[in-house]
N, C-alpha and C positions, 0 to 999 in steps of 0.2 A: 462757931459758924452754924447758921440752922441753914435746914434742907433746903430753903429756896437758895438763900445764899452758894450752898456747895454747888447745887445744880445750875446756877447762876455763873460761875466761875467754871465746872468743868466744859459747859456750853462755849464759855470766852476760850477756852485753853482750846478747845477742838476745832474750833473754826480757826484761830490763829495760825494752830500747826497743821491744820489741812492745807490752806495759803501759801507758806513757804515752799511746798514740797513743787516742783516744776514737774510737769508728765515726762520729760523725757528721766528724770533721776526714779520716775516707780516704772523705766519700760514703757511708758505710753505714747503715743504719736498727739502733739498737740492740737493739731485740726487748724486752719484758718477760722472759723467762726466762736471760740474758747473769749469767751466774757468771762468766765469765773477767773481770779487767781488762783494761782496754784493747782488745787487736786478738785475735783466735782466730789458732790459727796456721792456718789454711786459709783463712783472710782476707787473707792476707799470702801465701800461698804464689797466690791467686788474683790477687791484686793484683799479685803479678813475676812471675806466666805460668809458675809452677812446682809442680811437683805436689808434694800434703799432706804428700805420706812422704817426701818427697826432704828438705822444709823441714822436718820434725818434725826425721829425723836431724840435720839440722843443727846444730836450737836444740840436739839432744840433746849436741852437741860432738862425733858421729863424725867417723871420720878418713874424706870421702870425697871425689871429685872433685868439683871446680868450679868453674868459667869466669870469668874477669875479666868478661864480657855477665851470666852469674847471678848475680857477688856487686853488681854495680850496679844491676839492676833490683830486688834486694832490701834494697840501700840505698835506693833510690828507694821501696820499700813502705814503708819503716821511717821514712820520711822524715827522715834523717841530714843533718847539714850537713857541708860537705866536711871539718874536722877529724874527724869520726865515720864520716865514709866511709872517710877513710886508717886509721884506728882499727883499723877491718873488716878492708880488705885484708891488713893486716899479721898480724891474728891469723888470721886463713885461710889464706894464699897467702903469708905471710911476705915481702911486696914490697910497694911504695906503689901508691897504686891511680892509673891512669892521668890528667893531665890534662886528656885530648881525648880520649876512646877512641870511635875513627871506628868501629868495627866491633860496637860495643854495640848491641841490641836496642831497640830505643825500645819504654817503660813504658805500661800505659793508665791515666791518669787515673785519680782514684776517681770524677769527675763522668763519663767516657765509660765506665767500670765501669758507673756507676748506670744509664745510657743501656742497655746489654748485657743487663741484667737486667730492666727495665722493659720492652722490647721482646718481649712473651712472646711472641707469633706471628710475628713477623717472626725469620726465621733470618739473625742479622749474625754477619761475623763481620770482624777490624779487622787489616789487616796492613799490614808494614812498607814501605820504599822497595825489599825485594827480595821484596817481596810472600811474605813470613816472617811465621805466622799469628802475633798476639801476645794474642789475645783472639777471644773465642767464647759465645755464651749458649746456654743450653738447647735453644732451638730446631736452631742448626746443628748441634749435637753428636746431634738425633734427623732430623735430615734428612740429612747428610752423613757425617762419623766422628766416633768419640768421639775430640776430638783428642789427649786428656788422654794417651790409648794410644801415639799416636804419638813417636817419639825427637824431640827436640828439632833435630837436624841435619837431619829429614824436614820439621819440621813448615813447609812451604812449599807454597803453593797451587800454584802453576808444576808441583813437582813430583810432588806427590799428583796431578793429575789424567794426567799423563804416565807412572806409576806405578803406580796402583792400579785394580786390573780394576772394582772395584765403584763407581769415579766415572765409569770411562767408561761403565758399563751404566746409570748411572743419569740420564745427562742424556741424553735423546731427540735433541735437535741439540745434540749434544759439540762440533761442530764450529766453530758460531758462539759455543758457552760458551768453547772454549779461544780463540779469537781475542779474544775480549773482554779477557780478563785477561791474552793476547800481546801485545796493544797496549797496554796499561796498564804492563805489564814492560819494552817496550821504551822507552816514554816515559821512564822511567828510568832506563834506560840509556843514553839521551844525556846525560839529566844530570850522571850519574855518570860520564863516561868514562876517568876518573881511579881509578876502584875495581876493580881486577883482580878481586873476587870475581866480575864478570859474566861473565868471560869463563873463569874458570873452571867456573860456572856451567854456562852452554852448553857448553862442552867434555861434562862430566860428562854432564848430561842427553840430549846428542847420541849419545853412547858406550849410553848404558842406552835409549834408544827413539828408532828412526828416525823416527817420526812426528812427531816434537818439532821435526827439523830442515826437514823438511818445510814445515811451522806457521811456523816461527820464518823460512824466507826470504821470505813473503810482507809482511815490513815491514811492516806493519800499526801505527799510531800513534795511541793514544786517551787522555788523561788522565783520561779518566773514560766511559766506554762505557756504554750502556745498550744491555740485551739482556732480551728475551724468554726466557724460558726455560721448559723442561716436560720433569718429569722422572719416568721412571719407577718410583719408590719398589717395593721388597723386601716391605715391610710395609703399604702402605696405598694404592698404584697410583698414577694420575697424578697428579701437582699440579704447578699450573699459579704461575709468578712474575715479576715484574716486577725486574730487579736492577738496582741503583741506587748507585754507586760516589759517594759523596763527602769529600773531603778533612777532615779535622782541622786546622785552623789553630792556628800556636804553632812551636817552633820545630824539631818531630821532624816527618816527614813519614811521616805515618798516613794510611790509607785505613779509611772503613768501607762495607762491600759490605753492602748491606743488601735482601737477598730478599722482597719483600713478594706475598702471594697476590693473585693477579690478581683483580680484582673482578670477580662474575657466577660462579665457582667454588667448591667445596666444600674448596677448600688450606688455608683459615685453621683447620677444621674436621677438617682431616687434621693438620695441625701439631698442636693441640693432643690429638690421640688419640696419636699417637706421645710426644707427651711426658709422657703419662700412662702409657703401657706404659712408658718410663723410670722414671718414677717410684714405680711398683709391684715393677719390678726391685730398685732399690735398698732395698727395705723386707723384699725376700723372702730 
C-alpha cells in the first residue's frame, strides 16, 4: 500500500468511526439543529486535546506529522478497541501502536468534558502528572491564554508561567501562585522518579529562566494546595479567586485546578464580560 493509499484508507476509517459514535455516548448534548452523523469533527478534535484543523487534515488523509500521545488520545475520542487502535497506528505511522505507552497524554473523559463546559464561571483548567494542560473551558481561555494557540510541547502550566510575560503581570502574588503549582509538580515528582522527563524538565526550564531554579529549591510539597489568588486582568482589572486543585480518580492521574470567584466580589461578573467580548470576537 503506497502513502496515498494508506492515507486514503486511514481518512475512510476516521470518518466512519467518527459516524457511529452518537453525542450522548462521548457526554455531549446533541442540539436540534446536528446534520452531521455521529460526532462533528471539532467534537473529537476537542475530546483528544487537539485543534479542528489539525484533526480536519487528518480525517482529510494528508500526509502530516503525528505523535504516538495524538494518534492514542484520538483513538481514545473515537473510542476504538485495541484491534481498531492497532488499525490506526499502522495506517498513520506504519508501525503497531504501543502496549504500554508510559509517556501518552492522559485523555479527558466526555463526563469531565461535560464538567469543563458546564462550569461557565469558574475558570478550570485539567492537567496531567507533569502538569501538561489536557483540557480547558471558556472561562480559562478568557482569563488566562487561548490555550488552543499555544504548541502542544508548551502547552504546560510549570512552564507558561516561567515563560510568558503576561502570566506573570497577571497574577498579583505570582509568587505564592507559582509555589502552589511547584508543590504540586514536585509531589510528582517523587512519584515519578523513575521518569527521566522531570529531570529533563528542570534542566530545560532552568537553562530558559533563572527564577524557576530559584522557586524550584525551596522544596515545597502539596498534592493539592489551595491558594488565594488576585489577579490583575488586561481587559477588566482585578478579580479576585479561590483555587482549588482536586484529583480525578480512575486510573490516569488528572488534576483539575478549578478557580472559582471569591464570594463578596464582582469576578463572577467579570468572567462572564470577558467571555462575552470572546464571543463577539468569533462572530466578527
Amino acid at each position: 500500500m503506497n502513502t496515498k493509499e494508506r492515507m486514503q484508507a486511514l481518512s475512510e476509517f476516521l470518518t466512519a468511526h467518527r459516524a457511529k459514535i452518537q453525542p450522548s455516548e462521548a457526554g455531549l448534548l446533541a442540539g436540534s439543529r446536528r446534520r452531521t452523523p455521529g460526532l462533528r469533527r471539532e467534537e473529537v478534535a476537542s475530546i483528544a486535546g487537539v485543534s479542528t484543523t489539525w484533526y480536519t487534515w487528518l480525517e482529510q488523509g494528508r500526509d502530516i506529522k503525528m505523535s504516538v500521545q495524538v494518534l492514542d488520545r484520538i483513538a481514545f475520542a473515537l473510542q476504538l478497541n485495541e484491534d481498531e487502535r492497532q488499525y490506526l497506528f499502522m495506517l498513520a505511522l506504519e508501525q503497531p501502536a504501543p502496549t504500554n505507552v508510559v509517556d501518552s497524554a492522559p485523555t479527558v473523559s466526555p463526563a469531565l468534558n461535560r464538567i469543563l463546559t458546564e462550569l461557565r464561571d469558574c475558570p478550570m483548567i485539567i492537567s496531567d502528572r507533569r502538569c501538561s494542560i489536557v483540557g480547558w473551558n471558556q472561562a480559562a481561555a478568557g482569563v488566562f491564554l487561548d490555550f488552543e494557540q499555544i504548541p502542544l510541547e508548551e502547552r504546560n502550566m510549570i512552564w507558561l508561567l516561567f515563560t510568558r510575560k503576561e502570566l506573570k503581570a497577571l497574577a498579583v502574588n505570582w509568587s505564592d501562585f507559582v509555589r502552589g503549582f511547584l508543590a504540586m509538580f514536585r509531589s510528582y515528582y517523587g512519584q515519578y522518579l523513575g521518569d527521566n522527563w522531570y529531570s529533563e524538565f528542570i534542566r530545560r526550564l532552568s537553562e530558559r529562566n533563572a527564577d524557576f531554579r530559584e522557586f524550584w529549591d525551596h522544596s515545597d510539597v502539596s498534592s493539592a494546595p489551595e491558594v488565594f489568588i488576585e489577579f490583575r486582568h488586561a481587559k477588566v482589572g482585578k478579580m479576585f479567586f479561590d483555587l482549588t486543585t482536586l484529583q480525578v480518580q480512575g486510573r490516569t492521574d488528572l488534576r483539575c485546578s478549578v478557580y472559582t470567584p471569591s464570594v463578596g466580589s464582582d469576578t463572577d461578573a467579570k468572567v462572564r464580560q470577558l467571555m462575552r467580548k470572546m464571543g463577539d470576537k468569533e462572530h466578527t
